[in-house]
C-alpha positions as CSV (number, residue, x, y, z in Angstrom):
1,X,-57.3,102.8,-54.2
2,X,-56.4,102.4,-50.9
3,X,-52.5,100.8,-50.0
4,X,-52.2,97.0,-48.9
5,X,-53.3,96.7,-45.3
6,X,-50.3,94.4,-44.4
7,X,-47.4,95.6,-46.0
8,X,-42.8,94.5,-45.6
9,X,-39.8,96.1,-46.5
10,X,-36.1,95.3,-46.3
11,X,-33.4,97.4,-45.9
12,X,-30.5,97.0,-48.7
13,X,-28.5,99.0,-50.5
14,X,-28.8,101.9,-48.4
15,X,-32.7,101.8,-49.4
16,X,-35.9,100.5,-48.3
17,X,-36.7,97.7,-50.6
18,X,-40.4,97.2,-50.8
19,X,-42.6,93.4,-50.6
20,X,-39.1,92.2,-49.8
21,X,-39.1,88.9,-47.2
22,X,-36.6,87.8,-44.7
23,X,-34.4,84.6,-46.1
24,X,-35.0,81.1,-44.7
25,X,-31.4,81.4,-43.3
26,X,-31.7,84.2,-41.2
27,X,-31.6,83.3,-37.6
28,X,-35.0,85.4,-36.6
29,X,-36.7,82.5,-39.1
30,X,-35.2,79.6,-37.5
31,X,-34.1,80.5,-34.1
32,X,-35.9,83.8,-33.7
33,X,-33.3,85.7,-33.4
34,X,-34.4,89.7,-34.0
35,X,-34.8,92.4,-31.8
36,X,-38.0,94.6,-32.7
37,X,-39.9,97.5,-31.8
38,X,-43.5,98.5,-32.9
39,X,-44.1,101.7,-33.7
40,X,-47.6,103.5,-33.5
41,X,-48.5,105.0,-37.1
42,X,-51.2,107.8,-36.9
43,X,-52.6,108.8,-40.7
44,X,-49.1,108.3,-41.9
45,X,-47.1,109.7,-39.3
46,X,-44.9,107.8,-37.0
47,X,-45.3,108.5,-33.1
48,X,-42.5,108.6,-30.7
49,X,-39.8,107.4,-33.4
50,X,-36.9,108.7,-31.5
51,X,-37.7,107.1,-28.6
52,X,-38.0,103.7,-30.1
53,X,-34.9,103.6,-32.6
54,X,-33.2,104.3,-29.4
55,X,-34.6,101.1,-27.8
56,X,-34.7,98.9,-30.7
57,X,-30.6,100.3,-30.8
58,X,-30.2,99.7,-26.6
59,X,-31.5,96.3,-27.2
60,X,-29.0,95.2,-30.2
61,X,-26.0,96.7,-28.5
62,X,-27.0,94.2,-25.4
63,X,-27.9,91.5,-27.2
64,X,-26.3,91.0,-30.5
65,X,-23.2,94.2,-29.8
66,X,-22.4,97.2,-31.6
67,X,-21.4,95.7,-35.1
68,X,-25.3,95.1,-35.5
69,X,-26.8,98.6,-34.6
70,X,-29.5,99.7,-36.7
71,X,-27.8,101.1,-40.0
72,X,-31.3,102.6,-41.9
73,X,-32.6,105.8,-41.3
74,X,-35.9,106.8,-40.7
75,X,-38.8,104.5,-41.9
76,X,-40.5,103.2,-44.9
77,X,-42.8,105.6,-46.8
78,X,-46.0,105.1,-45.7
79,X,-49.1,106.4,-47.4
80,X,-50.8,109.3,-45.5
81,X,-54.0,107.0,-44.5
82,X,-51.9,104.6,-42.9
83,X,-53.0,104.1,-39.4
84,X,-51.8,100.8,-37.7
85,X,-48.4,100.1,-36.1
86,X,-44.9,99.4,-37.8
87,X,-42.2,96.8,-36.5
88,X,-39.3,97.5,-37.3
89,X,-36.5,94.3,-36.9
90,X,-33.1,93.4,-36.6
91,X,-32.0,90.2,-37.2
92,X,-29.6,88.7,-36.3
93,X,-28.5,87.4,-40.5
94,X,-27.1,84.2,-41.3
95,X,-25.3,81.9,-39.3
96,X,-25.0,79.5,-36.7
97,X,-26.5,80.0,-33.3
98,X,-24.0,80.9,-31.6
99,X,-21.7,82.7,-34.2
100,X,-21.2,86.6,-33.6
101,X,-23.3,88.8,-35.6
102,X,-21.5,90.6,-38.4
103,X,-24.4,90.8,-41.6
104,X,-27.9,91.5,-39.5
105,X,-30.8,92.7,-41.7
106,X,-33.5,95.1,-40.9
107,X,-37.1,94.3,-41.8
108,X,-40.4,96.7,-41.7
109,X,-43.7,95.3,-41.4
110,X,-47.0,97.4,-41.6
111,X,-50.0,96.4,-40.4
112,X,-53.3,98.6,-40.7
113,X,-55.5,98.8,-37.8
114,X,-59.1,99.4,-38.2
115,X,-60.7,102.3,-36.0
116,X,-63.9,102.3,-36.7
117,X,-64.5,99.2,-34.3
118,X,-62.1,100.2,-31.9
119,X,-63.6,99.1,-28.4
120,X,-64.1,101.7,-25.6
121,X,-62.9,98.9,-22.8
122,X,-61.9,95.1,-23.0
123,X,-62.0,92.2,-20.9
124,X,-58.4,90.4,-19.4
125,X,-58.1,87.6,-17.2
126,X,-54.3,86.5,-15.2
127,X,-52.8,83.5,-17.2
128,X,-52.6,80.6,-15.1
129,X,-49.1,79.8,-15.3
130,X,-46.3,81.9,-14.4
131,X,-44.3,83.7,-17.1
132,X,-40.4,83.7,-18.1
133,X,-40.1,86.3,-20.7
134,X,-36.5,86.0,-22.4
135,X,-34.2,89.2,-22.6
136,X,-35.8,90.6,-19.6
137,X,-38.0,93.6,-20.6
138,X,-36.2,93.6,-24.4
139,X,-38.2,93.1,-26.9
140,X,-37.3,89.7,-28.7
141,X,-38.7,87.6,-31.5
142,X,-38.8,84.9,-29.2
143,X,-43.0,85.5,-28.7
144,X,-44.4,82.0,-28.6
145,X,-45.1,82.6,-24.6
146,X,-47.3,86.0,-24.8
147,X,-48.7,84.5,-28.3
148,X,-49.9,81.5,-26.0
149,X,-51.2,83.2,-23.4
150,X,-53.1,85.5,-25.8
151,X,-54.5,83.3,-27.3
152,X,-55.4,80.9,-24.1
153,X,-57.5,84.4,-23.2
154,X,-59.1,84.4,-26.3
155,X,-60.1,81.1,-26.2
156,X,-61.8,81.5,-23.3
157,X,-63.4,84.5,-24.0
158,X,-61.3,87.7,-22.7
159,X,-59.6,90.0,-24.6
160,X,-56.3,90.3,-22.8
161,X,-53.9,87.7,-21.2
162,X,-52.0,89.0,-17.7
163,X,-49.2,87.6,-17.1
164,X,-47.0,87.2,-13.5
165,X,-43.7,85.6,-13.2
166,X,-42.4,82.8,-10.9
167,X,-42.5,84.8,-7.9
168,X,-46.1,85.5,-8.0
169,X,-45.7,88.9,-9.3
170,X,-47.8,90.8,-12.0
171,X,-45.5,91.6,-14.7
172,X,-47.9,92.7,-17.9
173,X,-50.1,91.7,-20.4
174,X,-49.5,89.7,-23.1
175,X,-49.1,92.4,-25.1
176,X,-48.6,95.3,-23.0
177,X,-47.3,97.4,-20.2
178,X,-49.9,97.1,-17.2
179,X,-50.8,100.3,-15.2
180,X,-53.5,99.5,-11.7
181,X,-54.9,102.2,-8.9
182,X,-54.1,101.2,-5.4
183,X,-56.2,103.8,-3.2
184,X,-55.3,107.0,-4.9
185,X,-52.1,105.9,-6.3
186,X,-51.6,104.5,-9.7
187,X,-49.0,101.7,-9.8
188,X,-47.0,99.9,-12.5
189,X,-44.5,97.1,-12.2
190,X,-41.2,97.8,-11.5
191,X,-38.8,97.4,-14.4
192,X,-36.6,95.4,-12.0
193,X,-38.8,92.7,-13.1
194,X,-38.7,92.0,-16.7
195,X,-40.9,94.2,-18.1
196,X,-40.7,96.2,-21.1
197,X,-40.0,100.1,-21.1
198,X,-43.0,100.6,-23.5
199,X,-42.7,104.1,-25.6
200,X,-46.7,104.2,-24.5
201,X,-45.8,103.5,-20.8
202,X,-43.6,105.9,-20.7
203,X,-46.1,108.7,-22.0
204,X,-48.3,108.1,-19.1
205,X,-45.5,108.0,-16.7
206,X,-44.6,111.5,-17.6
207,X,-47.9,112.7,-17.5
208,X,-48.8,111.4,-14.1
209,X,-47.6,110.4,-10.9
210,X,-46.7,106.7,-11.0
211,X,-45.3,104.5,-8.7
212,X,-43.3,101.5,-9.3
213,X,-44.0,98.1,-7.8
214,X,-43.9,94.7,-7.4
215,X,-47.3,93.6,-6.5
216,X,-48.4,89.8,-6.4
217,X,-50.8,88.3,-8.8
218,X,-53.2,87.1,-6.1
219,X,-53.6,90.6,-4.5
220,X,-54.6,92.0,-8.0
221,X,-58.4,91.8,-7.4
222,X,-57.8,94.8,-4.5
223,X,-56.6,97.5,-7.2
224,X,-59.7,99.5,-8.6
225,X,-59.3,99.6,-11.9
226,X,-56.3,98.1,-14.3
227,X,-55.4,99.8,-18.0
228,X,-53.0,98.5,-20.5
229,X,-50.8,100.2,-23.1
230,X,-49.6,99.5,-26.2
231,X,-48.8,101.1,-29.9
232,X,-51.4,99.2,-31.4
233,X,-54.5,100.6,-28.7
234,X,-52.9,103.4,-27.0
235,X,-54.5,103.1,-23.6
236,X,-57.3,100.5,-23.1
237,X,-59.9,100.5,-19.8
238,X,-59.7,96.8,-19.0
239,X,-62.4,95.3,-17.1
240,X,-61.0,92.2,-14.8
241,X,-63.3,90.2,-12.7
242,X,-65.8,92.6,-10.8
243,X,-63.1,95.2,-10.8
244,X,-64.2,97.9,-13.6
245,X,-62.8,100.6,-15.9
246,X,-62.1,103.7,-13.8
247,X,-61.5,107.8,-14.2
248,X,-58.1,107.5,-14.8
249,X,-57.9,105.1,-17.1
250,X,-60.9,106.6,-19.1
251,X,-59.3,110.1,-18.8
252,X,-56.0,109.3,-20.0
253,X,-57.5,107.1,-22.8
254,X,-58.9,110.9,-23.7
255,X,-55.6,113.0,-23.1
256,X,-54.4,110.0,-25.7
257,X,-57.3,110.2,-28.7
258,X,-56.6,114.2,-28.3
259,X,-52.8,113.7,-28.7
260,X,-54.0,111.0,-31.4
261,X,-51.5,108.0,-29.5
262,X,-55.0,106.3,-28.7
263,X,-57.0,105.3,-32.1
């Protein structure tokens, strides 16, 4: 019998405590207060854990300070079938919103992710309003914005929200770092805008030449082809307007099935 596709854990006593739930009191349920990371899980094996405990730990030192760092080690058992991704959270516990954070809790979620389906390319428009993600680049629980614009996308029949921010500048997708070819360059936004320094970005990034920029929203239809990356899809050709999935996305989409980061 195969394991629960959607499955939680909280960490207490030292243990992983498993179907456990968050409390209505803590302060990621009512003021989404939690610092998360997702974590890419190939047939039961975690990819690039290090690198993300150390941002999920970067990003509650800034925001909630050092009394709150991550106190679990290592991850939930997962079964060795288990292909999906895994947040891991920490919350900032009970309290009131502006009280320091002395009890956080850490929380697990899996959530299987079917491959058999898994799309070659997919479709992304630029959300028409300009974004203002909160923590600048950190990942938050505060995800009403990129939830919105997702699902804005959907609605009207693309796969993949981009967003820019008040500038005019492309920042992402939704849910995603953004990588584009400018002549025979490929280009990412700068992290001096606030944009996430995804695990998945980073693998490209030391696998290729990649320049940093800051590159309007309304100059994105002269890039030949765009590519997204995340834990959940790895690297994903995105087709956007007339502009079409290229070689480099295609071929790093390849390097990432072999390397199994790409479902």
């Amino acid at each position: 019998m195969s394991p629960p596709a959607v499955r939680s854990w909280l960490w207490e006593g030292g243990a992983w405590i498993p179907s456990a739930a968050l409390p209505v009191t803590d302060r990621s349920v009512r003021y989404g207060m939690a610092i998360f990371e997702t974590v890419g899980i190939r047939r039961g094996t975690p990819l690039f854990l290090p690198r993300h405990l150390s941002l999920l730990g970067n990003g509650v030192r800034q925001f909630f300070g050092t009394a709150a760092v991550p106190a679990f080690r290592g991850i939930p058992p997962l079964d060795p079938s288990d292909t999906g991704v895994l947040r891991l959270y920490v919350t900032a516990g009970d309290g009131s919103p502006g009280a320091p954070v002395t009890a956080p809790r850490n929380f697990a979620l899996f959530e299987a992710v079917s491959t058999s389906r898994m799309p070659k390319t997919q479709t992304a428009r630029m959300h028409p309003e300009p974004a203002a993600p909160f923590g600048h680049g950190r990942k938050t629980a505060n995800y009403w914005m990129n939830c919105a614009a997702q699902s804005a996308a959907q609605s009207a029949g693309f796969d993949h929200a981009l967003l820019a921010d008040h500038d005019g500048f492309v920042l992402s997708a939704a849910f995603g770092n953004l990588f584009f070819v400018l002549g025979d360059k490929l280009c990412t936004p700068s992290l001096s805008l606030p944009v996430r320094p995804g695990v998945i970005r980073s693998w490209v990034v030391s696998r290729k030449d990649v320049k940093e920029v800051k590159w309007p929203a309304d100059r994105l239809g002269e890039v030949s082809e765009l590519f997204l990356t995340n834990s959940r899809l790895g690297i994903m050709p995105l087709r956007f307007g007339t502009i079409a999935p290229g070689p480099v996305g295609r071929a790093l989409r390849e390097a990432g099935r072999r390397e199994k980061i790409t479902p």
